[in-house]
Legacy VTK file of the C-alpha trace (Angstrom):
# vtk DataFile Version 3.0
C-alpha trace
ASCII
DATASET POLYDATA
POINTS 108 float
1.461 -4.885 27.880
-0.228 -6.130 24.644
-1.709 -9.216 24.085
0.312 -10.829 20.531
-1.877 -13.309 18.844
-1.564 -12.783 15.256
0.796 -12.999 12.603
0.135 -9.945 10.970
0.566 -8.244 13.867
4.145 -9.441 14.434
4.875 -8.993 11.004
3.991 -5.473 11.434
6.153 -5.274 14.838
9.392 -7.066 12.741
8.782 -4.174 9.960
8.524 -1.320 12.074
12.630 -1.890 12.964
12.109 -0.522 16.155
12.881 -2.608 19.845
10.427 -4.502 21.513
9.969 -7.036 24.302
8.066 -9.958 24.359
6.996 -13.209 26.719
6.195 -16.614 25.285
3.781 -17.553 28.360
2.009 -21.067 29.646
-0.843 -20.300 31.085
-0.065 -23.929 32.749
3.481 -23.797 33.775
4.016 -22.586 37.558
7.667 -21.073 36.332
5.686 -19.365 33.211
3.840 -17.386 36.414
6.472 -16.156 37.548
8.195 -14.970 34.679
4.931 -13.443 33.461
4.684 -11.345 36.778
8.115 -10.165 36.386
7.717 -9.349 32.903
4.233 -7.262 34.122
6.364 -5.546 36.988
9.290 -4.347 33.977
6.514 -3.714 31.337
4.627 -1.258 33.688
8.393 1.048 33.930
10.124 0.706 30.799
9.289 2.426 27.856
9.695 -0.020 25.645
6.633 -1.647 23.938
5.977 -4.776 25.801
3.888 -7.773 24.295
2.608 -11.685 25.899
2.017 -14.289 23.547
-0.143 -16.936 25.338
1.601 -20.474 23.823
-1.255 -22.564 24.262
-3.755 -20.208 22.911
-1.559 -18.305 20.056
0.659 -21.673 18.597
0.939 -20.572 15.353
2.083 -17.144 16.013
4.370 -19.224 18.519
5.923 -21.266 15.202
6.492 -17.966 13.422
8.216 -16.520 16.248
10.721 -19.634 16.250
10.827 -19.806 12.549
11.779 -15.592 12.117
14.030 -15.429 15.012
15.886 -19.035 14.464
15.357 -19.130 18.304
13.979 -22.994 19.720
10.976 -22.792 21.707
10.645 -22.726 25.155
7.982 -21.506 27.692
8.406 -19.097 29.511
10.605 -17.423 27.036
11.735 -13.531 26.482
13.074 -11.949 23.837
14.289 -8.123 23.192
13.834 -8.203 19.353
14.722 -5.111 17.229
12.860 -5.913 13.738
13.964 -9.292 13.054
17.465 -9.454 15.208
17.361 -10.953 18.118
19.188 -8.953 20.788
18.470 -10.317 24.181
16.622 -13.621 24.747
16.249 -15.653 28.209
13.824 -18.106 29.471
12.298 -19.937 32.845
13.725 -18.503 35.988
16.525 -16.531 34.012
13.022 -13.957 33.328
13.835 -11.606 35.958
12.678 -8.306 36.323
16.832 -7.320 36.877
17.422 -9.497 33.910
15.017 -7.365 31.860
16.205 -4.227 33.307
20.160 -5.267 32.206
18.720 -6.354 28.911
17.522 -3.019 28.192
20.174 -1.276 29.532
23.030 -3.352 27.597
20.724 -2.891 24.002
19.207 0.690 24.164
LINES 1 109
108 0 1 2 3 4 5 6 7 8 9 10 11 12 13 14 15 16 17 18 19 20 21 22 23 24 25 26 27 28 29 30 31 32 33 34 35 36 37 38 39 40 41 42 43 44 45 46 47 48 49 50 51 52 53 54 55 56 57 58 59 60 61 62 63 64 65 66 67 68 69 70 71 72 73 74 75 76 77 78 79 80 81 82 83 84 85 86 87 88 89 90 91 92 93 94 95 96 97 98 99 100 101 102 103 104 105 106 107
Protein backbone atom coordinates (compact mmCIF):
# COMPACT_ATOMS: atom_id res chain seq x y z
CA UNK A 1 0.00 0.00 0.00
CA UNK A 2 1.39 3.41 -1.13
CA UNK A 3 1.18 6.44 0.54
CA UNK A 4 -0.68 9.21 -2.33
CA UNK A 5 0.22 12.71 -1.48
CA UNK A 6 0.89 14.45 -4.60
CA UNK A 7 -0.71 15.55 -7.58
CA UNK A 8 1.70 14.54 -9.95
CA UNK A 9 1.66 11.38 -8.73
CA UNK A 10 -2.06 10.82 -9.34
CA UNK A 11 -1.81 12.40 -12.50
CA UNK A 12 0.64 9.85 -13.41
CA UNK A 13 -1.71 6.95 -11.88
CA UNK A 14 -4.96 8.57 -14.10
CA UNK A 15 -2.46 8.38 -17.29
CA UNK A 16 -1.19 5.08 -16.89
CA UNK A 17 -5.10 3.71 -17.79
CA UNK A 18 -4.56 0.90 -15.76
CA UNK A 19 -6.96 -0.11 -12.32
CA UNK A 20 -6.16 0.97 -9.06
CA UNK A 21 -7.58 1.22 -5.55
CA UNK A 22 -7.47 3.88 -3.30
CA UNK A 23 -8.66 5.10 0.50
CA UNK A 24 -9.45 8.70 1.35
CA UNK A 25 -8.47 8.20 5.21
CA UNK A 26 -9.00 10.49 8.62
CA UNK A 27 -6.48 9.89 10.65
CA UNK A 28 -9.28 11.26 13.25
CA UNK A 29 -12.39 9.47 12.38
CA UNK A 30 -12.93 6.09 14.46
CA UNK A 31 -15.01 4.65 11.18
CA UNK A 32 -11.89 5.94 8.90
CA UNK A 33 -9.93 3.07 11.25
CA UNK A 34 -11.74 0.69 10.36
CA UNK A 35 -12.05 1.09 6.85
CA UNK A 36 -8.30 1.71 6.68
CA UNK A 37 -7.65 -1.79 8.34
CA UNK A 38 -9.86 -3.43 5.95
CA UNK A 39 -8.47 -1.75 3.10
CA UNK A 40 -4.70 -2.97 4.62
CA UNK A 41 -6.16 -6.63 5.05
CA UNK A 42 -7.45 -6.52 0.88
CA UNK A 43 -4.30 -4.51 -0.18
CA UNK A 44 -1.91 -7.18 1.32
CA UNK A 45 -3.95 -10.13 -1.26
CA UNK A 46 -5.00 -8.47 -4.26
CA UNK A 47 -2.87 -7.64 -6.93
CA UNK A 48 -4.04 -4.62 -7.67
CA UNK A 49 -1.97 -1.46 -6.84
CA UNK A 50 -3.36 -0.15 -3.67
CA UNK A 51 -2.84 3.59 -2.48
CA UNK A 52 -4.04 5.82 1.13
CA UNK A 53 -4.43 9.34 0.82
CA UNK A 54 -4.29 10.80 4.38
CA UNK A 55 -7.27 13.78 4.09
CA UNK A 56 -6.01 15.88 6.68
CA UNK A 57 -2.46 15.76 5.68
CA UNK A 58 -2.81 15.49 1.63
CA UNK A 59 -6.11 18.17 1.08
CA UNK A 60 -5.18 19.30 -2.03
CA UNK A 61 -4.53 16.06 -3.63
CA UNK A 62 -7.98 15.33 -1.78
CA UNK A 63 -9.70 18.40 -4.06
CA UNK A 64 -8.17 16.93 -7.21
CA UNK A 65 -9.42 13.62 -6.50
CA UNK A 66 -13.10 15.12 -6.18
CA UNK A 67 -12.59 17.51 -8.97
CA UNK A 68 -11.17 14.43 -11.68
CA UNK A 69 -13.52 11.84 -10.56
CA UNK A 70 -16.81 14.24 -10.14
CA UNK A 71 -17.13 12.09 -6.93
CA UNK A 72 -18.20 14.43 -3.43
CA UNK A 73 -15.94 13.96 -0.66
CA UNK A 74 -16.27 11.88 2.09
CA UNK A 75 -13.88 10.22 4.65
CA UNK A 76 -13.36 7.22 4.73
CA UNK A 77 -13.90 6.88 1.08
CA UNK A 78 -12.77 4.05 -1.66
CA UNK A 79 -12.60 4.14 -5.02
CA UNK A 80 -11.56 1.40 -7.84
CA UNK A 81 -10.50 3.97 -10.52
CA UNK A 82 -9.29 2.78 -13.98
CA UNK A 83 -7.47 6.08 -15.43
CA UNK A 84 -9.99 8.62 -14.88
CA UNK A 85 -13.42 6.36 -14.73
CA UNK A 86 -14.64 5.67 -11.77
CA UNK A 87 -15.66 2.02 -11.48
CA UNK A 88 -16.38 1.12 -7.94
CA UNK A 89 -16.60 3.73 -5.14
CA UNK A 90 -17.97 3.17 -1.39
CA UNK A 91 -17.41 4.90 1.81
CA UNK A 92 -17.68 4.60 5.92
CA UNK A 93 -18.74 1.18 7.01
CA UNK A 94 -19.73 0.13 3.32
CA UNK A 95 -15.35 -0.26 3.18
CA UNK A 96 -15.33 -3.84 3.73
CA UNK A 97 -12.75 -6.11 2.99
CA UNK A 98 -15.85 -8.42 1.09
CA UNK A 99 -16.89 -5.18 -0.43
CA UNK A 100 -13.41 -4.73 -1.90
CA UNK A 101 -13.08 -8.26 -2.79
CA UNK A 102 -16.73 -8.02 -4.92
CA UNK A 103 -15.46 -4.75 -6.29
CA UNK A 104 -12.63 -6.37 -7.85
CA UNK A 105 -14.22 -9.26 -8.83
CA UNK A 106 -17.32 -7.41 -10.62
CA UNK A 107 -14.47 -4.83 -12.54
CA UNK A 108 -11.41 -7.07 -13.40
Amino acid sequence: MEHLNSIQRFEQLIEEQSPFFLLKHSLTCPISANAHNAYETFSEKTEVPCFVLYVQKDQEVSAKITESTGVTHQSPQAFLLNGSSVLWDASHQSITVQALDDAEKKVM
